[in-house]
N, C-alpha and C positions, 0 to 999 in steps of 0.2 A: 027273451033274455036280453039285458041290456049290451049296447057295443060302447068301450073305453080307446077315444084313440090316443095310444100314448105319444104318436109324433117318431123322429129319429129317438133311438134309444144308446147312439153310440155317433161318434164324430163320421161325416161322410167327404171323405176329402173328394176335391170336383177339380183341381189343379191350379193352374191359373185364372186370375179372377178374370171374367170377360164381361163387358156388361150389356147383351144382348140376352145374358141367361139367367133365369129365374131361380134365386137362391130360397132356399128352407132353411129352419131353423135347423143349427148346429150343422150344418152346410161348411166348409174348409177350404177356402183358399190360399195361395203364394201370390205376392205381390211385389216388387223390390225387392225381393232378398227376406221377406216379412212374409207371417201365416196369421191368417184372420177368422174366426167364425159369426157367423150368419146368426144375428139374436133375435132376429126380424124379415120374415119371408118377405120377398120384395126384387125388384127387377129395377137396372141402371142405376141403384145407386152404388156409387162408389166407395172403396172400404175405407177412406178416410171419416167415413158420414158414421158417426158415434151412435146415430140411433138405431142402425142396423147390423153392424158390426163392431166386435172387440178384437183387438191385437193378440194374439197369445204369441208370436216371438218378433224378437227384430234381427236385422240384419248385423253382421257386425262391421269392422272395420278391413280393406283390404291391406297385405303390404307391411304394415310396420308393427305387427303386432307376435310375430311370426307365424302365420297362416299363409302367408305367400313369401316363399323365398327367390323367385324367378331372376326379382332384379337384383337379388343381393348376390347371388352365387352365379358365376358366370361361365365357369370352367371348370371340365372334368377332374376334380381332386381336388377342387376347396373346400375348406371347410366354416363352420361360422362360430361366431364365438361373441361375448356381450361383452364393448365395452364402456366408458365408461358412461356414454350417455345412450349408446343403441346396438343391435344385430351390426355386425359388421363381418365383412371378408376376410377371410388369412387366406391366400394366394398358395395354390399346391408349391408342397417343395421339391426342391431337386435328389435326382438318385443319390440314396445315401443319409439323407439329412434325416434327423428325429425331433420330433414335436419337444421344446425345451418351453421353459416361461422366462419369460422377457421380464423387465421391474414390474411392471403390470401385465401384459396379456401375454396370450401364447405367439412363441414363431418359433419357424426354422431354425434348427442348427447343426452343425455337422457332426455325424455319427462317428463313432470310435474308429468303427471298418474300414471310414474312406481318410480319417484322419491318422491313423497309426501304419504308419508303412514301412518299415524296419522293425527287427527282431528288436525288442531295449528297448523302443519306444514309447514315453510317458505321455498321459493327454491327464491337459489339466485346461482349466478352466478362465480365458480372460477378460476384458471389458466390454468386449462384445461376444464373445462365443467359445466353444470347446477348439483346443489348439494343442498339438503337437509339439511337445519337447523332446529333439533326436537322443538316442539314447549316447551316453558320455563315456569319454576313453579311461583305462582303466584306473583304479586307482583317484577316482574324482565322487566326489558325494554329492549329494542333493543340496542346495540350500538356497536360502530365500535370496533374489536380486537387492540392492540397496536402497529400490526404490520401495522394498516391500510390495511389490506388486504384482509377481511371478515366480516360479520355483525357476534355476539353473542349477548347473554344473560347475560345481567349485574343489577346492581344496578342503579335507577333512579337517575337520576339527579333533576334540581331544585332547588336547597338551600343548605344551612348547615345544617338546621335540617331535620330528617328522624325522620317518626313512630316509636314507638316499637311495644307502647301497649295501651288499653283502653278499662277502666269498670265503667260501671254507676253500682250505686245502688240504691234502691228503696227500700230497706226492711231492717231493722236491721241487723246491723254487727259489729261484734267487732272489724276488723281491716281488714286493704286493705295488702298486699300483691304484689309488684311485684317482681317476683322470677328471681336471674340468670339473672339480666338487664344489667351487664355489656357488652361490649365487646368492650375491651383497642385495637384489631386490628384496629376498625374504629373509635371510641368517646375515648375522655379524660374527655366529660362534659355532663351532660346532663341536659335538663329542663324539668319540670312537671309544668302541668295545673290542678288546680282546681276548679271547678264550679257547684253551687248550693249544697255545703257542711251543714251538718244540724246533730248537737249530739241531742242523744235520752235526754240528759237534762242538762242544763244550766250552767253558770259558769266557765267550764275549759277548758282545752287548747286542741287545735287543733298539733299534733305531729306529726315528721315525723323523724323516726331511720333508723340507716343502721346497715345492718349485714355482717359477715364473713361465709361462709360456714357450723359455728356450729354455731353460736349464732349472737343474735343481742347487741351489744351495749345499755342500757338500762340507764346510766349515765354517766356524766361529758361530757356532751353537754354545751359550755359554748358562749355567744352571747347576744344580745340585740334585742328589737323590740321600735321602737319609731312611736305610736298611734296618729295619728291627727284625730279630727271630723270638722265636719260646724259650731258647736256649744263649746263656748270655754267651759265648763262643762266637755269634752271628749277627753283628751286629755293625754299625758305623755309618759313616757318610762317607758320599763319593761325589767329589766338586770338579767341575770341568769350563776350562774358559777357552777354549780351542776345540770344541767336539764336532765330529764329521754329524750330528745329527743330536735330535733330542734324545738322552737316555731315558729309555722307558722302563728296562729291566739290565742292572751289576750282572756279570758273571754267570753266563746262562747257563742251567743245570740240561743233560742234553735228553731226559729223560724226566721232564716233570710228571708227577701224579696229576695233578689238577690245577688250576689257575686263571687268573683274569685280569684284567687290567683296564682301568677307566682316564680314559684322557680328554682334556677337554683342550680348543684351540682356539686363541681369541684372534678376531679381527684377522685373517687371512689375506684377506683381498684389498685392507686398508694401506695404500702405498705410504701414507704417513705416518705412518705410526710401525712396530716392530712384533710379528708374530711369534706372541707367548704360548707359552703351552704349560697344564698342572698335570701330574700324572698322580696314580694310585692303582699299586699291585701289590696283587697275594697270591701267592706260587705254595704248595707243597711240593721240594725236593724230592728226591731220590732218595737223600737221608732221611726221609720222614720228619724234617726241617721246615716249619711254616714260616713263610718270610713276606713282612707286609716291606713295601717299598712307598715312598713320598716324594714329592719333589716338584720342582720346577723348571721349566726353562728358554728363554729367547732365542730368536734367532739370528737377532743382535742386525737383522738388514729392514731397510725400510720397504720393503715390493712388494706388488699385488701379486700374493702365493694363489694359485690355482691347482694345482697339483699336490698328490701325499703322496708318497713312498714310503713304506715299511719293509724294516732288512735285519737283516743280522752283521755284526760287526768280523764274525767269523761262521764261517759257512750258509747254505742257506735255511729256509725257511721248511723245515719239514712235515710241520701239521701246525692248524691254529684255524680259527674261524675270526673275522673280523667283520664288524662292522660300523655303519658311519652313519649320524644323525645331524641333520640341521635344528637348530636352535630359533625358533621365530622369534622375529621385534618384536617386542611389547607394541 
């Protein structure tokens, strides 16, 4: 019977090529970083020599391809990242800090945890990194700096008129009191509310003076109030060129139903000029008499008023809620 030698039937790798050893066909070597097979049994020649060997792979590039990171990362917590032209390093960050992106690549920047340290505390975000805004005292809203370039702590918005102040009473008192109301930086005007006002007894006038720093003004309030009822019996005007105080309310009833009163007060704190005052109340009686009142009145002196006072002309003040608004510049 005949013999067939078929030779290798399968690659026989033999390691590094050495050339003192006698290669067969389909024989396998490593050379450089490169594997070669044997097309030509043969001894010393070398695998560049094309008649005895074919290439099947080559090596590839070390280092910048990312196959070796050794020189790029240098320290326990770096990390690597592509920019714009290669592999590069970002440098571990410090306790606390969170992986943010930069305009282009990633870095560091400081976490909420280590940036928020008071209860209230805002974090917001600025030209370099996350930042703490301490939380703001009460009564202050959010709003953008004027440089538009960060949130702060400001004054609300809303309207023209802003709170000052506000006090009910319920028990006998001789007089109200709001101290030190002005402030000419933000109001030129201000208005006051009164409602459910009530003297400890009948007859006189409901007042409202201003003071200077040592004293209040106690005469030459000079102005008018003109009284309409539902009923024509209630009616008229009442003019005064010598009064201990602005009239707010004729002839107080010592038991009103219900009522209110809107006063507004220009330029307080202007020592040039003379603090005016417009009023407007509506009172239901005892007699079940609705009574609107109008008016107006100066107070005829040129001083920076800082102080209010609200009183009765006879007895005191036995219930009423009042309160008092600044007016902002335009």
């Amino acid at each position: 019977m005949a013999t067939v030698n078929l030779g290798a039937i399968k690659f026989n790798w033999k390691g590094a090529f050495n050339n003192s050893t006698a290669y067969a066909v389909d024989d396998v070597v490593s050379s450089g970083g490169s594997s070669y097979v044997c097309i030509l049994a043969s001894q010393g020649n070398a695998v560049s020599n094309g008649t005895y060997w074919n290439q099947m792979s080559s090596a590839g590039t070390n280092g910048t391809n990312g196959t070796d990171l050794n020189s790029t990362l240098t320290t326990r917590g770096d990390l690597v990242f592509k920019n714009a032209s290669a592999l590069a390093r970002l440098a571990k960050g410090t306790a606390g800090q969170v992986l943010g992106q930069g305009a282009n690549d990633p870095a560091w920047v400081n976490g909420s945890s280590s940036t928020l340290t008071t209860q209230g505390d805002i974090l917001y975000r600025d030209g370099s990194g996350l930042q703490r805004l301490a939380k703001g005292t009460a009564g202050k809203a959010l709003v953008m700096n004027s440089g538009a370039t960060a949130p702060e702590w400001g004054d609300a918005g809303g309207g023209a008129f802003e709170f000052i102040a506000r006090t009910a009473i319920s028990s006998s008192t001789g007089n109200l009191v709001f101290a030190s109301f002005t402030d000419s930086s933000k109001y030129d005007n201000y208005m006051l509310q009164l409602s459910e006002t009530k003297p400890s007894s009948g007859g006189g006038q409901l007042l409202v003076q201003v003071g200077t720093s040592s004293s209040y003004t106690t005469s030459g309030y000079q102005g008018h109030i003109t009284k309409l009822a539902h009923n024509s019996s209630s009616y008229g005007a009442y003019q005064g060129d010598n009064e201990s105080g602005c009239v707010v309310v004729v002839n107080s009833d010592t038991n009103p139903l219900s009522g209110a009163t809107t006063m507004y007060i220009y330029n307080p704190s202007n020592s040039n000029i003379k603090t005016n005052f417009t009023v407007n109340s509506f009172y239901k009686q005892q007699n079940n008499i609705w009574t609107s009142s109008v008016g107006g009145w100066s107070s005829n002196q040129n001083q920076n008023h800082i102080n209010l006072k609200i009183l009765y002309s006879n007895g005191n003040i036995e219930n009423g809620v009042f309160t008092l608004y600044g007016i902002k510049k335009s």
